[in-house]
C-alpha positions as CSV (number, residue, x, y, z in Angstrom):
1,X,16.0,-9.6,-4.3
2,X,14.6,-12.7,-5.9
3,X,17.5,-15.3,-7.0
4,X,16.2,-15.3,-10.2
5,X,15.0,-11.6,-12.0
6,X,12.0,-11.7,-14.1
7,X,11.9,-9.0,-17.2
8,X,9.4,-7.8,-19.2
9,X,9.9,-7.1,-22.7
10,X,7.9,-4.4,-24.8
11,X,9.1,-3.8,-28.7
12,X,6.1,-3.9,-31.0
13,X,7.9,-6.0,-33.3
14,X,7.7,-9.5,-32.8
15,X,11.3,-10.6,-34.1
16,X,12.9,-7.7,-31.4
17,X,10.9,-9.3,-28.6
18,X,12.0,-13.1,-29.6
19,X,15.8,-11.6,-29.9
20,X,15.4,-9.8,-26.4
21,X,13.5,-13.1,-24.7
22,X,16.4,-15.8,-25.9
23,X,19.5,-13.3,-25.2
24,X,18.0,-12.5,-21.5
25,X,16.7,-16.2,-20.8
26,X,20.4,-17.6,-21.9
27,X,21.8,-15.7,-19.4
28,X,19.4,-16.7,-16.5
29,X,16.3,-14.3,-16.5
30,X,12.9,-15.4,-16.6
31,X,11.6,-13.0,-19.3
32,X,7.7,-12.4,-20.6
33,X,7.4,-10.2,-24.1
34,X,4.5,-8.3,-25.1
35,X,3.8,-6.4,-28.6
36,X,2.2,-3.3,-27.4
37,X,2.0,-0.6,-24.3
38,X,-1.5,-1.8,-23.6
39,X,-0.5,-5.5,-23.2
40,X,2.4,-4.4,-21.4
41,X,0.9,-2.8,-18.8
42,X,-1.6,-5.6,-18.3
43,X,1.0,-8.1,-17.6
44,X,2.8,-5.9,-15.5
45,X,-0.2,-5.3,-13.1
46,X,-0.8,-9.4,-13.4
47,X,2.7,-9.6,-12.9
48,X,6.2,-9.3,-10.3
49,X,8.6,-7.9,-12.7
50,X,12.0,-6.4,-11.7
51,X,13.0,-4.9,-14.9
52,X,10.8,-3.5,-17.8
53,X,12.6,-2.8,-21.3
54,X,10.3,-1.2,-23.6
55,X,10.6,0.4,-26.9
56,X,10.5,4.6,-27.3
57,X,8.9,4.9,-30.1
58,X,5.5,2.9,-30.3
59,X,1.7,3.1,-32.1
60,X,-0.7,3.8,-29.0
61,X,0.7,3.8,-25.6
62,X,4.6,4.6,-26.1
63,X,7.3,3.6,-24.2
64,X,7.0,6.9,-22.6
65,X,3.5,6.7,-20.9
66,X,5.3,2.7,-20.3
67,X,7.9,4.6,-18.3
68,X,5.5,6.6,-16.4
69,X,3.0,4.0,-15.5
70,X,5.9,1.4,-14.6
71,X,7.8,4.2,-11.9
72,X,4.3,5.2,-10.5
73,X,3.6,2.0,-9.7
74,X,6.3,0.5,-8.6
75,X,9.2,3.1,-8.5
76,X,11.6,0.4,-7.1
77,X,11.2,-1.3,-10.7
78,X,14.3,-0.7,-13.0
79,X,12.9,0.4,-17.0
80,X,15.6,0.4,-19.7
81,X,14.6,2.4,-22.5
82,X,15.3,1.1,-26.5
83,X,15.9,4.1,-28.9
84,X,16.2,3.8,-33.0
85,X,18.1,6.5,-34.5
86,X,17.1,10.6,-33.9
87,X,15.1,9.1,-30.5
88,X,18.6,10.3,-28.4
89,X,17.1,13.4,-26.4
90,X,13.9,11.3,-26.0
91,X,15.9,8.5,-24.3
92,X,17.8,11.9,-22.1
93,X,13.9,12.7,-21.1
94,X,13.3,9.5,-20.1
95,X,16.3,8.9,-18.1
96,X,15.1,12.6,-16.1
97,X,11.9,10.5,-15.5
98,X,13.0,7.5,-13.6
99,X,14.8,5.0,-16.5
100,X,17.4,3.0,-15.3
101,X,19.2,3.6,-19.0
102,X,18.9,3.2,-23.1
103,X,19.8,0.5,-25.7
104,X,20.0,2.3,-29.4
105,X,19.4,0.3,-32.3
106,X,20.5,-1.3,-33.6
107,X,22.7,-3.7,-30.4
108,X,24.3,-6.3,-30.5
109,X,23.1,-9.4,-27.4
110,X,26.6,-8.1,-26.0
111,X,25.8,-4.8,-25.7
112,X,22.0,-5.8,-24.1
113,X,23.9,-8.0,-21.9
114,X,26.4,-5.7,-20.8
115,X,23.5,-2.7,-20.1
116,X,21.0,-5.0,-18.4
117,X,23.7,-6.9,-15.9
118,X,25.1,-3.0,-15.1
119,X,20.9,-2.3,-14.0
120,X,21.3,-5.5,-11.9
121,X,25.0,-4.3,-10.1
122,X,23.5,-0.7,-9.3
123,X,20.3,-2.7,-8.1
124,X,22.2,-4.8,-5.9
125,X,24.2,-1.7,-4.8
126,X,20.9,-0.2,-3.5
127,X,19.8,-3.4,-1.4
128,X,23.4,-4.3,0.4
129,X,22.7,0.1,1.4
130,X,19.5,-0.5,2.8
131,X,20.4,-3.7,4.8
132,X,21.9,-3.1,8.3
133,X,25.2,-3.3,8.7
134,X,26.8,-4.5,12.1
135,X,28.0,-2.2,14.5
136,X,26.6,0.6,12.9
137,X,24.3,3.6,14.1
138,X,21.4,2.8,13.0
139,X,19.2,5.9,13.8
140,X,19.2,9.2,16.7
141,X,15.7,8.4,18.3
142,X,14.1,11.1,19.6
143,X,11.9,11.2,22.8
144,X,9.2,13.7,23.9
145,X,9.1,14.3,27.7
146,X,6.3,12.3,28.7
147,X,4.4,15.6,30.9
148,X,4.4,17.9,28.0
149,X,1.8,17.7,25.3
150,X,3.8,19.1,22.3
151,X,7.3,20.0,21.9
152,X,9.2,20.5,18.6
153,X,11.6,18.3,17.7
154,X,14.3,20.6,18.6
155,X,14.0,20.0,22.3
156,X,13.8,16.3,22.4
157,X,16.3,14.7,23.5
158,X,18.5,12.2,21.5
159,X,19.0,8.7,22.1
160,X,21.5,7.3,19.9
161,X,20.9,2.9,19.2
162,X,23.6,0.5,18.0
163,X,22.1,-2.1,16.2
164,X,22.9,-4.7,18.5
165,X,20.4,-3.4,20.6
166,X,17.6,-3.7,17.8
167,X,15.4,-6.1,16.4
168,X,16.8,-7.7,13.6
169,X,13.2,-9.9,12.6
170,X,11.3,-6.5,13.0
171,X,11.2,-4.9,9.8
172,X,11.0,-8.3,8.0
173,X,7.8,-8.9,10.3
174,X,6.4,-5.8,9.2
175,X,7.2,-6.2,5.1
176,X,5.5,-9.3,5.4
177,X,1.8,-8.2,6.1
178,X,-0.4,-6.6,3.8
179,X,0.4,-2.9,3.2
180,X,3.9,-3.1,4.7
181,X,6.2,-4.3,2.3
182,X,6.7,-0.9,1.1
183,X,8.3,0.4,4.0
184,X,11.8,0.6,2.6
185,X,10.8,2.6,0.3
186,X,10.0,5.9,2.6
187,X,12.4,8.6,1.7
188,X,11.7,10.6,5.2
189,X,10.6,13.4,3.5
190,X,8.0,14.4,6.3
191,X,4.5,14.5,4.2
192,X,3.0,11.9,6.9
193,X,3.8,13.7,9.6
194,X,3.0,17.2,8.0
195,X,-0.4,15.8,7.1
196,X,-1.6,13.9,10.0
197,X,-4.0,16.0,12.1
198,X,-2.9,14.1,15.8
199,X,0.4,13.8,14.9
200,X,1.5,15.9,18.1
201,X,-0.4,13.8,20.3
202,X,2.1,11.1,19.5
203,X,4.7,9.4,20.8
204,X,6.8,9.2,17.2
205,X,5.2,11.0,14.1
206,X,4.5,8.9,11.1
207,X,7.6,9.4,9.4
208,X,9.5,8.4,12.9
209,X,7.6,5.2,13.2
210,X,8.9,4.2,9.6
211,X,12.7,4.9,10.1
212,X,12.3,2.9,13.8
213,X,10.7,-0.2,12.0
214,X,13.7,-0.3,9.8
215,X,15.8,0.5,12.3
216,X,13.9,-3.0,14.2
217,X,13.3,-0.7,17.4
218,X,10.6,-3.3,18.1
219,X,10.2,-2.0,22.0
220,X,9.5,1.6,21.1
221,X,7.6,1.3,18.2
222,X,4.8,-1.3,19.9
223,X,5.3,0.3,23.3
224,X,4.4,3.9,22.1
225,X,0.8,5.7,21.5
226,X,1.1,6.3,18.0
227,X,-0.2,3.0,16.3
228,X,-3.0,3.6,18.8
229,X,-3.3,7.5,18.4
230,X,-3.9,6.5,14.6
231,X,-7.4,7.7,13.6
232,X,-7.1,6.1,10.0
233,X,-7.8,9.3,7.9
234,X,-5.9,7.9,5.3
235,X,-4.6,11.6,5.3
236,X,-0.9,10.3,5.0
237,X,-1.3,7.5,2.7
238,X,-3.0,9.5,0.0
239,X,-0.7,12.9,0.3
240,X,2.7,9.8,0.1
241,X,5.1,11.0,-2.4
242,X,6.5,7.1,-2.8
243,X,2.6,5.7,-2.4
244,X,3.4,4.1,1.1
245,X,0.5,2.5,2.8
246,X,1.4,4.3,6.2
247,X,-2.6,3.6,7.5
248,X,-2.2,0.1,6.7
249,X,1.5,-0.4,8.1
250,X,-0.3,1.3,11.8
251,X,-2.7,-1.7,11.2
252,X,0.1,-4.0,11.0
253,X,2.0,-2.8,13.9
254,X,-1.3,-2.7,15.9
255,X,-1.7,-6.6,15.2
256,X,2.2,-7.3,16.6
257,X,1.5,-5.1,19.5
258,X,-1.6,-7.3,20.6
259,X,0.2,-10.5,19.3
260,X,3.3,-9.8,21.4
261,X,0.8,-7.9,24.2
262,X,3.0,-5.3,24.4
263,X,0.7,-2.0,24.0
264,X,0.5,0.5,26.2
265,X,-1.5,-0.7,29.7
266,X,-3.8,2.2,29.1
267,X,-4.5,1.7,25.9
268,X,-8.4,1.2,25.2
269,X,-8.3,0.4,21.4
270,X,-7.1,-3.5,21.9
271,X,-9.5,-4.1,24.0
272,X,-12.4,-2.0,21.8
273,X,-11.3,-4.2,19.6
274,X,-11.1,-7.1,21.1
275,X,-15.0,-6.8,22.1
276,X,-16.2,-5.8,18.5
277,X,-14.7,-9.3,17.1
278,X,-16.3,-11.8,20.4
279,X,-19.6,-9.9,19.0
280,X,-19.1,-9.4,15.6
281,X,-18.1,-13.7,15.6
282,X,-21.4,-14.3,18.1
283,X,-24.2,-12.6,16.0
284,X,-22.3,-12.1,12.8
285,X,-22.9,-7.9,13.0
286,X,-22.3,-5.7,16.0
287,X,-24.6,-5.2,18.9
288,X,-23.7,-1.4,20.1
289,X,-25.4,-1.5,23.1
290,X,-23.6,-4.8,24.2
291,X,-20.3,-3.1,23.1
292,X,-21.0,-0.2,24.7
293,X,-21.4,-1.4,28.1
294,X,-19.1,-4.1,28.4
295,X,-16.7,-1.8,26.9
296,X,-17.0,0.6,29.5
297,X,-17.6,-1.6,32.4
298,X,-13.8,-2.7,31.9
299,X,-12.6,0.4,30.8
300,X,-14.5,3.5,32.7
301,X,-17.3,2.3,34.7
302,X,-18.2,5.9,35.3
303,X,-18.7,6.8,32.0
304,X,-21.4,5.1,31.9
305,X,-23.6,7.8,33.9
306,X,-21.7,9.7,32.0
307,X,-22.9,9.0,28.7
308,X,-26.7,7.2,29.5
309,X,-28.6,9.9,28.8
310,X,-26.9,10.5,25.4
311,X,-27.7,6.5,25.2
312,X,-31.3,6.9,26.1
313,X,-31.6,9.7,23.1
314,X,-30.1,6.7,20.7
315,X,-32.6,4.2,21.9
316,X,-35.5,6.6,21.6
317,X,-34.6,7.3,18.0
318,X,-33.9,3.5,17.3
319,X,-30.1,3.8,17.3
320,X,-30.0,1.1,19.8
321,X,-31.5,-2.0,20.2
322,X,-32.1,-4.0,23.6
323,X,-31.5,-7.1,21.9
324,X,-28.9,-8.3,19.3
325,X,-30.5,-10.3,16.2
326,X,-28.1,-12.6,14.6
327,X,-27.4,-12.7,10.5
328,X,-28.1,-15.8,8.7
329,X,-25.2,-18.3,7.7
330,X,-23.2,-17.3,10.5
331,X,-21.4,-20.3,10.3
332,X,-19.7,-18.8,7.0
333,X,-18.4,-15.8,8.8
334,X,-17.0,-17.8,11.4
335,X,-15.4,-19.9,9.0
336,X,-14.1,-16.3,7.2
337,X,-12.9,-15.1,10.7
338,X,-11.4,-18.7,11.7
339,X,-9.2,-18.1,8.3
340,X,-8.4,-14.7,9.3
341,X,-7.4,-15.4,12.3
342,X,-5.2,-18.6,11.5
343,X,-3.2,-16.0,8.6
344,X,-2.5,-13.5,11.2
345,X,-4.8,-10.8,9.7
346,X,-7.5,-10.7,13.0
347,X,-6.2,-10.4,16.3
């Protein structure tokens, strides 16, 4: 949590807004107004806001749609709802929907006060849960047996870690590249896992993979084959009740695995990748037949009999060429890639 909250303010009358902005900043919150549900929800995309208040009843977008925008967004954002009079079982409604609680009109800056620093307690509440605390089980790990292809996870076998065993600098590793600072917010539900086509080729499912990072089991996580079992379908980012970037998080763990060089020996992907970048960096697009063969050269030398007739067809109907041809400006790729690399975002 930031050390000082920011609020958003949405009434659409000015003098409610000005009221709300100098009880709130007084008190130590960096607060933003805005007159309308249109506004509002442009400054809260712009914006890093930890706690919307916005008026029920409004011309246009109401604080209703507000509400619904706000939690589908960012669910982990706290929205107090202000009701006049006969707006009571609207304010009810809302609270089924995701707000944190209501103000009725007319309040006293007391009465604000005493609502908004109760959102902050229960907020705090929620992040001293989530941290680890020492000592404590963290999670019951389960492991497949390494000769069988599938088993349910009723016959794995259960391998309990304390958490002075784990990786306290893993999950915050992880919540700090793009895609991954939404990992707290998986609920284990199983709609990863459920929708991931290879899932049973893997080491950990999905929804595994996410309770281990915030567990910090570093070791299994970047020694197993599911970052690199990941096909990117997308499958389990789109079907994610909380809007979890799972694809993106593999992505993430896939960097740290090559960073720390701790993949899996047999692995092929790193150095797939690896390859694409030298030649991507060299000629500024890929060269597949270059790929191809030193890819397999280093990988499975016999795959290339294997597969030269299939590359003869792809050469005949100009799929391949013999020769790479190099873009123009390379120099500003390089310089894009350079950046890349220096941010952590290119391994």
């Amino acid at each position: 949590m930031k050390d000082k909250m920011s609020i958003l303010v949405v009434d659409d009358e000015p003098i409610m807004c000005d009221s709300c902005k100098k009880i709130l900043t007084e008190k130590g919150f960096t607060v933003e107004t805005a007159l309308n549900g249109e506004e509002a929800l442009k400054k809260f995309k712009k914006g890093d806001f930890d706690i919307v208040i916005v008026d029920l009843k409004m011309p246009g977008v109401d604080g209703m749609e507000v509400l619904r925008s706000v939690k589908k967004s960012k669910p982990e954002v706290d929205v107090v709802m202000i009701t006049g009079y006969g707006t009571i079982p609207s304010a009810v409604e809302a609270m089924k929907l995701g707000a944190a609680d209501y103000v009725p009109k007319p309040f006293t800056p007391e009465e604000l006060g005493q609502i908004i620093s109760q959102v902050v307690e229960e907020r705090s509440k929620l992040v001293a849960e989530k941290a680890p605390k020492k000592g404590a089980i963290l999670l019951d790990v389960f492991k497949k047996p390494s000769k069988v292809a599938y088993h349910p996870e009723r016959v794995w076998v259960k391998d309990i870690k304390i958490e002075e065993a784990l990786d306290e600098n893993f999950l915050n590793e992880v919540r700090s590249t793009p895609g991954g600072e939404r990992v707290m917010d998986c609920m284990q539900c199983g709609t990863c896992s459920g929708s991931c086509p290879i899932s049973y080729r893997m080491d950990y499912t999905p929804r595994e993979i996410n309770a281990m990072v915030r567990a910090g089991l570093r070791d299994e996580v970047l020694s197993s084959n599911s970052i690199w079992m990941c096909s990117s379908c997308y499958l389990c980012t789109v079907r994610c009740p909380r809007q979890i970037k799972i694809t993106d998080i593999m992505y993430a763990l896939k960097n740290l695995a090559m960073k720390d060089k701790r993949f899996l020996k047999k692995a092929k992907s790193p150095l797939l990748s690896k390859y694409f970048v030298d030649i991507v960096n060299r000629y500024g697009r890929n060269h597949e037949l270059e790929l191809t063969l030193k890819f397999f050269l280093r990988a499975n030398p016999r795959a290339i009999l294997k597969h030269s007739l299939m590359g003869l067809r792809l050469f005949l109907r100009k799929r391949f060429s013999l020769f790479p041809k190099r873009i123009k400006n390379i120099n500003q790729l390089r310089t894009m890639i350079r950046k890349a690399e220096a941010l952590g975002g290119l391994r």
